[in-house]
C-alpha positions in Angstrom: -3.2 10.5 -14.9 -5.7 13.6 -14.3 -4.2 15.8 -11.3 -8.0 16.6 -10.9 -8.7 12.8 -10.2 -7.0 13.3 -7.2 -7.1 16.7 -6.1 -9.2 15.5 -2.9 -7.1 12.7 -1.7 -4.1 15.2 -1.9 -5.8 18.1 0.4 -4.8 15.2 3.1 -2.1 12.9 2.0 1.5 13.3 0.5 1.6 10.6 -1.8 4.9 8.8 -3.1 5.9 5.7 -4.9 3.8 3.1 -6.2 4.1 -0.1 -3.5 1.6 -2.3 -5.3 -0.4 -2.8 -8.2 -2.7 -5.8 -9.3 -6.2 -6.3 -10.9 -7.6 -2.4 -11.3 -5.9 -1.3 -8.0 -2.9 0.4 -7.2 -1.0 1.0 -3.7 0.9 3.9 -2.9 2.9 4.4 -0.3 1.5 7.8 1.1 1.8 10.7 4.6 -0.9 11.6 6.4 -0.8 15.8 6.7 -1.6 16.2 9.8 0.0 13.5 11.8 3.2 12.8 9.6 2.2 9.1 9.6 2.6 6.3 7.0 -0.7 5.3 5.4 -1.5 3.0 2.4 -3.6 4.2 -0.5 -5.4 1.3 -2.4 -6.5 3.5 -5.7 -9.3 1.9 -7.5 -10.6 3.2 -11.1 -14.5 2.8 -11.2 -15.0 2.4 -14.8 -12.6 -0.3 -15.0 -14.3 -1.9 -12.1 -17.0 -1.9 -14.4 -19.7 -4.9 -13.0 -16.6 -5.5 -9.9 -17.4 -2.3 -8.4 -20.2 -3.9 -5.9 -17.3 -5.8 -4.2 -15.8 -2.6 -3.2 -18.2 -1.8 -2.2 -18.8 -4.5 0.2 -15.3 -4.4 1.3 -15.4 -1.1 2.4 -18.8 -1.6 4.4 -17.3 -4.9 6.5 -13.7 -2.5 6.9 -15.9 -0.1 8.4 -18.0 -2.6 10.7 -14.7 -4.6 11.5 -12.1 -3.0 13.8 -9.3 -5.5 15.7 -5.7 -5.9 16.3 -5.1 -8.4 13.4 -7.5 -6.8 10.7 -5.9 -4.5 8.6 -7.3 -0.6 9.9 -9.4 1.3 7.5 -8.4 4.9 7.6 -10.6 7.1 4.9 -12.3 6.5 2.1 -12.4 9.0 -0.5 -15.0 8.7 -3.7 -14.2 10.8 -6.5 -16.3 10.6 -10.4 -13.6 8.4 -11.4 -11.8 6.9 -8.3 -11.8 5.1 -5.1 -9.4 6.2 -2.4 -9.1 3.4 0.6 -6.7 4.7 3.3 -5.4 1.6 5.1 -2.9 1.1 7.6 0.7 0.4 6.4 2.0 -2.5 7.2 5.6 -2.6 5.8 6.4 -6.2 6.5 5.4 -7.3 3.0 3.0 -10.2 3.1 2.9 -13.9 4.5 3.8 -15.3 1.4 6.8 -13.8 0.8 7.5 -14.7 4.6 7.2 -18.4 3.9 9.1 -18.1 1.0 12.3 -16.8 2.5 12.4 -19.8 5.0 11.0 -22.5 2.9 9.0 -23.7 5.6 8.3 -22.0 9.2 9.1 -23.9 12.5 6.3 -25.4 14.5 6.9 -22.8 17.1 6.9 -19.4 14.5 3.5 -21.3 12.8 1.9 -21.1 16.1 2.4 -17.8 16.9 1.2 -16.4 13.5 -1.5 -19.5 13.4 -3.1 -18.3 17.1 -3.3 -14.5 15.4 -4.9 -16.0 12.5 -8.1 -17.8 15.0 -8.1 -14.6 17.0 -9.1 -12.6 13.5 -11.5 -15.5 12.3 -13.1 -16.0 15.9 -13.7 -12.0 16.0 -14.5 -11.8 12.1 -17.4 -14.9 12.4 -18.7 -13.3 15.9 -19.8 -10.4 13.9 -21.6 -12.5 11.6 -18.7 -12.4 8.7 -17.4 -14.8 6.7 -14.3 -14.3 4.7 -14.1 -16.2 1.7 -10.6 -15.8 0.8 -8.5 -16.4 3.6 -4.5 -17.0 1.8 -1.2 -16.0 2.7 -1.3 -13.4 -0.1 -4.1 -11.6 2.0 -2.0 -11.4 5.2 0.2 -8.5 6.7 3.1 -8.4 8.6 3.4 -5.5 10.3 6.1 -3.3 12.1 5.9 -5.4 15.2 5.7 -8.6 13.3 2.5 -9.1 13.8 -0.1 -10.3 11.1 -3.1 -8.3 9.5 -5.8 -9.5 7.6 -6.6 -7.7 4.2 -9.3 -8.3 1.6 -12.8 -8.0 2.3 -14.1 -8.0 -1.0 -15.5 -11.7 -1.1 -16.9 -11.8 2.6 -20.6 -12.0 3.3 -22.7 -11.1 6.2 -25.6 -13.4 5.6 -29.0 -11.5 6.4 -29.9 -14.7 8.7 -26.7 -14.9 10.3 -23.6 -16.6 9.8 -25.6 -20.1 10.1 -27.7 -18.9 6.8 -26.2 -21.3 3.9 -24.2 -19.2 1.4 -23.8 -20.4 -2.7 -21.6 -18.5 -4.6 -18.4 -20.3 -5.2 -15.7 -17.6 -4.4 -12.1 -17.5 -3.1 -9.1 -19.0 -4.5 -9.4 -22.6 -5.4 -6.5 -23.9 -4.2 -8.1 -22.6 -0.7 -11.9 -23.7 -1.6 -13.5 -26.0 0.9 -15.3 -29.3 -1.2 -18.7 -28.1 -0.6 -17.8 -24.5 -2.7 -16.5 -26.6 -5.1 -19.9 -29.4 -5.3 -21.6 -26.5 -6.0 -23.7 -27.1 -2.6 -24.8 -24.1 -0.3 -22.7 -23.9 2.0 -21.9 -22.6 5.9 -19.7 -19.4 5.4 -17.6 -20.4 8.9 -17.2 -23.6 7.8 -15.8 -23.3 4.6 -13.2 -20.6 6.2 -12.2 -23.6 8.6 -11.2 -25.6 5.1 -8.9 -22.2 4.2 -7.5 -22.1 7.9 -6.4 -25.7 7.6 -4.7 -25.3 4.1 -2.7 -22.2 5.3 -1.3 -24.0 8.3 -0.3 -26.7 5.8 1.5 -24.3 3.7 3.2 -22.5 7.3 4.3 -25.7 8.3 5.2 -27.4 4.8 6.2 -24.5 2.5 3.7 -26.2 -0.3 -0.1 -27.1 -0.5 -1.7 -30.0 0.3 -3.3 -30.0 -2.9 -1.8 -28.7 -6.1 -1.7 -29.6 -9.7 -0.6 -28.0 -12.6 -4.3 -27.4 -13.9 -7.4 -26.2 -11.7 -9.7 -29.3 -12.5 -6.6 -31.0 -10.8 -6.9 -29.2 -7.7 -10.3 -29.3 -7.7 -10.5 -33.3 -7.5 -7.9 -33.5 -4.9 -9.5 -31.3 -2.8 -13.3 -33.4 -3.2 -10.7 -36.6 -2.1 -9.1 -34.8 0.9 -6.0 -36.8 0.1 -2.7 -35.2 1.2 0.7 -36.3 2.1 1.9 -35.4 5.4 5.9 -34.7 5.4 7.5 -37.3 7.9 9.1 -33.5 9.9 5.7 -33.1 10.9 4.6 -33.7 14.2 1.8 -35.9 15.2 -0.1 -33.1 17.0 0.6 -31.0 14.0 -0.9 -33.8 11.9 -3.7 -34.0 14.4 -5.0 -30.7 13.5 -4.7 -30.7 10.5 -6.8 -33.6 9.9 -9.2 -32.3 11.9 -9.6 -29.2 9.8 -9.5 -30.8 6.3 -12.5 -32.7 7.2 -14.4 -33.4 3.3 -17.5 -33.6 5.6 -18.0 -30.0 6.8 -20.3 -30.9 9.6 -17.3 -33.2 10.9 -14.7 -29.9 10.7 -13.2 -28.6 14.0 -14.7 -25.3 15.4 -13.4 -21.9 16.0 -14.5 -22.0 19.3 -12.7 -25.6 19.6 -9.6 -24.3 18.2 -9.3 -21.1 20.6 -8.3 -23.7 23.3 -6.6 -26.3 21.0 -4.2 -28.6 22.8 -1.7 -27.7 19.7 -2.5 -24.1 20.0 -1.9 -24.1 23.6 1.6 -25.7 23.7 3.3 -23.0 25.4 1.0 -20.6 26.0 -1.1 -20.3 29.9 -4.0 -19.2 28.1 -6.5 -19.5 25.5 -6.5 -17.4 22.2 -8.0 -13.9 23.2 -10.5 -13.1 20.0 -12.0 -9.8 21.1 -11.3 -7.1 19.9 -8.7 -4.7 21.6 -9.3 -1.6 18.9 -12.8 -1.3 20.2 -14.5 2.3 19.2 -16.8 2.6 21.9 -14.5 4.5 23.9 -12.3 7.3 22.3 -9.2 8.3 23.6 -9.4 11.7 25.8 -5.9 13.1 24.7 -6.7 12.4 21.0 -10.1 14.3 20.6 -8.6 17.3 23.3 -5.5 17.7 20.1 -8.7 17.8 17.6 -10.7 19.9 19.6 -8.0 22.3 20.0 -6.5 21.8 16.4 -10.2 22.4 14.7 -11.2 25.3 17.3 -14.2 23.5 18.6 -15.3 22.2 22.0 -14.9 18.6 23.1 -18.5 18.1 23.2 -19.1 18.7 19.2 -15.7 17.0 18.8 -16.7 13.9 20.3 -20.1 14.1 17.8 -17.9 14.1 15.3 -15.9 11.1 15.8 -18.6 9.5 16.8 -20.2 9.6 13.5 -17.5 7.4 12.3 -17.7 8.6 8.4 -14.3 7.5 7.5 -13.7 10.7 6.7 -10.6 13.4 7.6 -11.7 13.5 11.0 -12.3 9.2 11.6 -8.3 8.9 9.8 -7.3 11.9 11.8 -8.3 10.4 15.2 -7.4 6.9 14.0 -4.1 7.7 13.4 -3.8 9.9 16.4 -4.4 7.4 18.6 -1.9 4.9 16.3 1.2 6.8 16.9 -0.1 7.6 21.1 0.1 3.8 20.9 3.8 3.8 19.8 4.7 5.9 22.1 4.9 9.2 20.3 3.1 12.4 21.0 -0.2 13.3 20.1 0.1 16.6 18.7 -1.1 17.6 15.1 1.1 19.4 12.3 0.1 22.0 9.5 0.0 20.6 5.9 1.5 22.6 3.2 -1.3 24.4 1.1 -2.7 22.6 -1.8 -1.8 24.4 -4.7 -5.2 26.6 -5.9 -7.0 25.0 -2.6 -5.0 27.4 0.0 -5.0 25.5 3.4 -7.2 22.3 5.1 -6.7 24.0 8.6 -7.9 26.7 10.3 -5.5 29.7 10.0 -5.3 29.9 13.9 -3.2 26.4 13.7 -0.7 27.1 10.8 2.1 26.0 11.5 4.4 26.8 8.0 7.6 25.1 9.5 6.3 21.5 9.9 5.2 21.1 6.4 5.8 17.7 5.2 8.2 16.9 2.1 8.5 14.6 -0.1 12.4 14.0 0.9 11.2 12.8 5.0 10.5 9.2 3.6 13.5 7.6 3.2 14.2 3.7 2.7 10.3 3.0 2.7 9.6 -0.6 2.4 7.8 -2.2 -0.1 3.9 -3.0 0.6 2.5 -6.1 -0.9 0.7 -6.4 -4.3 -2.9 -5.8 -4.5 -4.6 -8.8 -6.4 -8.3 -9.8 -6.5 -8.9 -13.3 -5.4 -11.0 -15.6 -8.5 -14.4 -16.6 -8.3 -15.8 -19.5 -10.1 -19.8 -20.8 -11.2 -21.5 -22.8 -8.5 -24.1 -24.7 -9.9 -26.6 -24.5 -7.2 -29.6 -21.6 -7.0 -29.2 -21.9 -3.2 -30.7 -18.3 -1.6 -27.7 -15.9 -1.9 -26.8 -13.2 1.0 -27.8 -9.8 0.6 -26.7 -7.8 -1.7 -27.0 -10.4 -4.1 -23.6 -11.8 -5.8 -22.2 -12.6 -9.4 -20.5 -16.2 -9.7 -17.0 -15.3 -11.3 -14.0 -17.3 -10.6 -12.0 -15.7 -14.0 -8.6 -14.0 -14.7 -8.8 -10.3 -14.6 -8.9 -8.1 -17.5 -7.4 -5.3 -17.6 -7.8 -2.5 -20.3 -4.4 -1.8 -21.5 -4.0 2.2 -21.1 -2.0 3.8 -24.1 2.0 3.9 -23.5 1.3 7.7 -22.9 -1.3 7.2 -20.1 1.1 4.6 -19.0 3.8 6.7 -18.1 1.5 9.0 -16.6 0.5 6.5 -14.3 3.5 5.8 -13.1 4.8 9.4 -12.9 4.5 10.8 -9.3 2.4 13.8 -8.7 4.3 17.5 -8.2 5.0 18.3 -4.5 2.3 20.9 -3.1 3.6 24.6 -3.5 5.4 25.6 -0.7 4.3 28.8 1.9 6.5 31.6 0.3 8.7 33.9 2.7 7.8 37.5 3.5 9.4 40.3 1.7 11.5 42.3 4.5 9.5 45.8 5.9 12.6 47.5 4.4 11.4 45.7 0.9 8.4 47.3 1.1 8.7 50.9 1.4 11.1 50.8 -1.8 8.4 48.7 -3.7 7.5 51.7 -6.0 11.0 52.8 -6.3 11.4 49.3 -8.1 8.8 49.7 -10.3 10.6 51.7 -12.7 13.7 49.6 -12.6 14.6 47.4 -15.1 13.9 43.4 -14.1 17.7 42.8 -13.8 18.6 45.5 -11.6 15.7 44.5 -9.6 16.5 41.0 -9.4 19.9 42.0 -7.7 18.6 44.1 -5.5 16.4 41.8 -4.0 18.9 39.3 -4.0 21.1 42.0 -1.5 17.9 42.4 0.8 17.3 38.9 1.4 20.3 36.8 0.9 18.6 33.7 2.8 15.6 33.9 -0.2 15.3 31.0 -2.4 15.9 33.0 -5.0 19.7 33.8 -3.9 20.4 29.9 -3.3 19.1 28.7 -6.4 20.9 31.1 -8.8 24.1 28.6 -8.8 21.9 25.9 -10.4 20.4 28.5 -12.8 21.6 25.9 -16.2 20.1 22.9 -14.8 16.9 24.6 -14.0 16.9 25.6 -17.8 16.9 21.8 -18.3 14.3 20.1 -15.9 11.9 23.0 -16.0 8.4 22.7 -18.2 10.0 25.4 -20.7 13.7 24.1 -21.8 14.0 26.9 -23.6 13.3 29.6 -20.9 16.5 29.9 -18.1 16.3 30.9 -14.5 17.4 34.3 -14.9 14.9 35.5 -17.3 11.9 33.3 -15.7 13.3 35.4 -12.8 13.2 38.4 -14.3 9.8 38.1 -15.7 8.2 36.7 -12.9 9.4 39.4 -10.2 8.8 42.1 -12.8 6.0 44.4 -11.8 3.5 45.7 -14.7 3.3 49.3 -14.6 0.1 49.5 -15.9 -1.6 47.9 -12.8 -3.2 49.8 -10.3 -1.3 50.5 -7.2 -3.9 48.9 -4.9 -3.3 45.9 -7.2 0.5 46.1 -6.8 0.6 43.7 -3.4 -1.4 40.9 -4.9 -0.1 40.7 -8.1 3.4 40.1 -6.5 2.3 37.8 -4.5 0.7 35.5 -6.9 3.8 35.8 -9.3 6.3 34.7 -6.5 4.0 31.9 -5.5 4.1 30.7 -8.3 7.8 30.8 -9.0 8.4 29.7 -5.6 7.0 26.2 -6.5 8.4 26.2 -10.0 11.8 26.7 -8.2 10.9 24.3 -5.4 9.7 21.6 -8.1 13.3 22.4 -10.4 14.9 21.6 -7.3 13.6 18.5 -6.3 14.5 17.3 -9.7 18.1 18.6 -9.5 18.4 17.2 -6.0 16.8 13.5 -7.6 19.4 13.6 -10.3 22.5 14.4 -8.4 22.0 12.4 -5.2 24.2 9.4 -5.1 21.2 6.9 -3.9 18.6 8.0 -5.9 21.6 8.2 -9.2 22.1 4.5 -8.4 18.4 3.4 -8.6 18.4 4.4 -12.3 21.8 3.8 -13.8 24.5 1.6 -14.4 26.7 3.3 -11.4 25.8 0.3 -9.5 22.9 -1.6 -7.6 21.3 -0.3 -4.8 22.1 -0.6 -0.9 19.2 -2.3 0.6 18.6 -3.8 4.2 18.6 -8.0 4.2 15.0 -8.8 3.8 13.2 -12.2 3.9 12.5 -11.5 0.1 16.6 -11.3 -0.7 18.3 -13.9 -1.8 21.6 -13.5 -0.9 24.6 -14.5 -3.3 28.4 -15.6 -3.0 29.3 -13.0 -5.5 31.0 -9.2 -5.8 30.7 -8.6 -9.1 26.9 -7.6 -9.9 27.4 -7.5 -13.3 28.3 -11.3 -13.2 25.2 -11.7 -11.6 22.9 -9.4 -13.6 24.4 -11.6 -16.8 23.9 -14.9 -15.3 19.9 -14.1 -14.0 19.2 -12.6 -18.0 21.2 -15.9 -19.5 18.7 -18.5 -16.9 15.5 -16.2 -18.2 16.4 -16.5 -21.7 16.5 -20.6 -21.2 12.9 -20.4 -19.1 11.6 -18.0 -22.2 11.0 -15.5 -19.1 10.4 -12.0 -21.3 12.2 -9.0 -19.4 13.2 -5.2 -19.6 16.1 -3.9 -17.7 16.9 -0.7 -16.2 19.7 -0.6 -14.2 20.0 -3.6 -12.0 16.7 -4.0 -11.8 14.7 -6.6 -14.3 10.8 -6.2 -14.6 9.8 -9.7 -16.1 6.9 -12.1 -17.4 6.4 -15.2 -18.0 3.2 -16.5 -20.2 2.1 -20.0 -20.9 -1.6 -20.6 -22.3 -3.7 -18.8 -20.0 -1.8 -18.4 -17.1 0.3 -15.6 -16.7 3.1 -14.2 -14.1 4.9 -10.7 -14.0 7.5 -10.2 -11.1 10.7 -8.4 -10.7 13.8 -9.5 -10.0 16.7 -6.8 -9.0 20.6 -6.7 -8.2 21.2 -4.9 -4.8 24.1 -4.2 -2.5 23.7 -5.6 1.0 25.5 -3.6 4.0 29.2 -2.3 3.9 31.2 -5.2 2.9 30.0 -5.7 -0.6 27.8 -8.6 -0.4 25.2 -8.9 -2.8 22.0 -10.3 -3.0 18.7 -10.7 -5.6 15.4 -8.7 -4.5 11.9 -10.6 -5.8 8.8 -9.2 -5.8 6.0 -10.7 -7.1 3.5 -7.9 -9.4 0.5 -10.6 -10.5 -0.3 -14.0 -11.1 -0.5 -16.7 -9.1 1.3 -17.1 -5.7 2.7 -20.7 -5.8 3.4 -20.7 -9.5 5.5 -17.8 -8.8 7.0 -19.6 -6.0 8.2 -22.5 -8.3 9.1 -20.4 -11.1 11.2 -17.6 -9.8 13.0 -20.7 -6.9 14.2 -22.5 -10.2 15.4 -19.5 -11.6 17.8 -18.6 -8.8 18.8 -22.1 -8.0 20.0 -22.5 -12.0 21.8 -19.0 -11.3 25.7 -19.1 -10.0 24.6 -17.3 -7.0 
């Protein structure tokens, strides 16, 4: 990974562990600068978009048009030669999916509140003249408050004669595909996102899909029947509705409108689903711009002409986020990012403030964001008028250029924290600058130690051997990189003196800082758990742990490899932790599976998290591997 690919993204955002990958995109768990807020940073490569680039595109255009309380927030978009930065809100809930899969199936009463969220994004979504296209589990949010968030405009359309126009390419995920996409007929955008509705309240209320087969032509001919069983714990109103939005006939499907006042929907609840928008940008938030126009030194007037503009830019996330974390309650006041190392500060020097500098060690026990994966597309065979901009028809597996194992690693490596502000030299320092001149670098060394005993310098000369070991030059120790850095060349001009000393103790100031952080990962109890044998990690019960009956995590480590050896399930451990795949034919899973500590009293339980491949096969596959453990 180039730094310089993403030197921009980083004059804003703190970024930190990879939360997601799928497809050509990555999701990193990332902190806003200014703010201190939690952000998620989808990371696209262009070239291996390659002819897939246009549906970012899109995606980003509807994110921009589209702002509610269950649609995921667009932050900032950042385009760079090579990469596309989306900033989206951070919904650390993981997604639906994973939610049904810890209960097997959601109650009646849990499936109606999620389901009445769900209409209130479609209703807004098809009022601004949207269709979807890919409405799943797998492209919904659970947020802190539990509440859902729609992700994944990358398939929607906005016909150019409104949502009525008939649409043709056959996109989305077929187990979700309405008949008509799959007749190869054009097709009413609303309508065929009516057919998706009703098979995701199926798979709330059932834990499975209505129709399901172990090959797509399968699917595809149960879904043209409209035959499905209905599980004898559902209720007749549940049923109801359900056969009223898996109509084969689309002109015969229930309506949003009709469903926003749904007897089943209504069951108790006083009123109707409420689809308009609550996030509306019309009217912006007074304390919000007064912190920016304060913050950026300008009036509120030009202030409020700059949000306005709503570029999706520093100033659109800034505001966004501003008025996020008013929201929760917190205060709106903005903070100082550390300097950018060789890009000096993003804020006016009037607002520095050096002490509120985020670090990479604030963002403990960060959940884990859902996987990023595109949805498949497949060939319609009618030459129906297409929406503008004109689409490809591609329902196929993504392929992904392997990188080389070096490029690999770099991926995954996480970028070097920005150089920290260094401390002044005291006045006393000063005036005996030209005595030290003529000293030699050792004697120096002490006598700036003796001057400013609170100096990074004086607390880091304990861990002088380990710096030797994690810094860039093994063979160069503390006390000579010391030495040489604070060493002041004679042969420099004395008007040159100042800034020379200044650069060199920058610059060993984040060399230090950066040693540090790496003694600090490597002697820390948590993070030494996370990558050896010492023992799994303590986690909080999640819906995606399966708990165990077990103490002994070696026991279960053993029994988990022994049942993926049987299921010719390919792994590589590190620690507790197993990164696996699974390959038959064409289709293709990789998930991981991972032995963690739950509370005080020793319980232990199995973390799943599913990387690519499809949802429900995952489902099926990684269910009978646990059930064949001794858990």
């Amino acid at each position: 990974m180039a730094l310089g690919d993403y030197e921009e993204i980083l004059k804003y955002y703190e970024l930190h562990e990879t939360i997601g990958t799928g497809g050509f995109a990555k999701v990193k768990l990332a902190r806003h600068h200014l703010t201190g807020e939690k952000v998620a940073i989808k990371i696209m490569d262009k070239i291996a978009l390659g002819d897939d680039l246009p549906r970012v595109k899109v995606e980003i255009d509807a994110m921009k048009n589209l702002s509610h309380q269950h649609i995921c927030q667009l932050y900032h978009v950042v385009e760079t030669r090579k990469k596309i930065f989306m900033v989206l809100e951070y919904c650390p809930g993981g997604e639906l999916f994973d939610y049904i899969i810890s209960k097997d199936r959601l109650s009646e009463q849990e499936t109606r509140s999620f389901f009445r969220q769900i209409v209130s994004a479609m209703a807004y979504i098809h009022s601004q003249g949207y269709a979807h296209r890919d409405l799943k589990p797998e492209n919904l949010l659970i947020d802190g408050n539990h509440n859902l968030k729609l992700i994944d405009f990358g398939l929607c359309a906005k016909p150019k004669g409104g949502l009525d126009y008939c649409l043709s390419t056959c996109c989305g995920s077929p187990a979700y595909a309405a008949p008509e996409l799959i007749q190869g007929k054009a097709y009413i955008g609303s309508e065929a996102d009516i057919w998706s509705m009703g098979v995701l309240l199926y798979a709330l209320l059932c834990g499975f899909l209505p129709f399901d087969d172990d090959n797509v032509m399968g699917v595809f001919r149960k879904i043209m029947k409209g035959k499905y069983s209905v599980p004898k714990w559902l209720s007749p109103s549940s049923a109801l509705l359900l056969s009223q939005m898996l109509q084969v006939d689309p002109k015969k499907r229930i309506t949003v409108n009709n469903l926003l006042s749904h007897p089943w929907l209504m069951q108790g609840y006083s009123d109707a689903v409420q689809w308009q928008s609550k996030c509306t940008l019309a009217h912006l938030d007074e304390d919000c711009v007064a912190e920016l126009s304060v913050f950026h030194q300008q009036s509120r007037e030009s202030m409020l002409e700059l949000i306005s503009q709503w570029k999706y830019d520093q100033i659109s996330a800034t505001y966004l986020l501003l008025h996020s974390k008013k929201g929760r309650g917190k205060g709106v006041s903005l903070r100082v990012p550390p300097p950018l190392k060789g890009h000096g500060s993003t804020t006016p020097p009037a607002a520095l403030k050096p002490d509120q500098a985020v670090t990479q060690r604030e963002m403990p026990g960060c959940s884990q964001l859902p996987t990023v994966f595109g949805s498949m597309e497949f060939p319609a065979a009618s030459s129906a008028p297409e929406e503008s901009p004109p689409e490809r028809l591609i329902l196929k597996a993504h392929k992904k250029k392997q990188p080389s194992s070096h490029a690999a690693e770099l991926e995954d490596r996480e970028l070097p924290p920005s150089t920290p502000v260094t401390r002044k030299v005291s006045s006393k320092q000063d005036e005996n600058k030209e005595n030290n001149r003529t000293q030699p670098a050792g004697r120096k060394r002490q006598q700036l130690e003796a001057q400013v005993p609170n100096t990074p310098f004086q607390r880091c000369t304990g861990l002088a051997f380990l710096f030797s070991i994690f810094t860039n030059d093994p063979g160069e120790g503390t006390e000579s990189l010391l030495s040489r850095s604070l060493a002041v060349d004679s042969d420099l001009h004395p008007a040159q003196v100042g800034s020379s000393q200044r650069k060199r103790k920058a610059k060993i100031f984040g060399s230090l800082e950066r040693g540090l952080d790496k003694v600090i990962t490597m002697l820390t109890p948590g993070k030494k758990r996370r990558y050896t044998r010492d023992g799994p990690r303590k986690l909080k019960a999640h819906y995606n742990v399966t708990t165990t009956q077990l103490f002994n995590p070696d026991q279960v480590l053993s029994d988990i490899m022994a049942v993926l050896t049987q299921k010719h399930v390919e792994y590589v451990l590190s620690g507790y932790s197993l990164c696996c795949q699974w390959e038959q034919g064409m289709v293709s899973l990789a998930f991981e599976l991972e032995v963690c500590q739950l509370g005080a009293a020793g319980a232990l339980g199995v973390r799943r998290r599913r990387l690519r491949g499809d949802a429900w096969l995952y489902k099926r596959l990684v269910e009978d591997i646990l059930s064949s453990c001794q858990l």
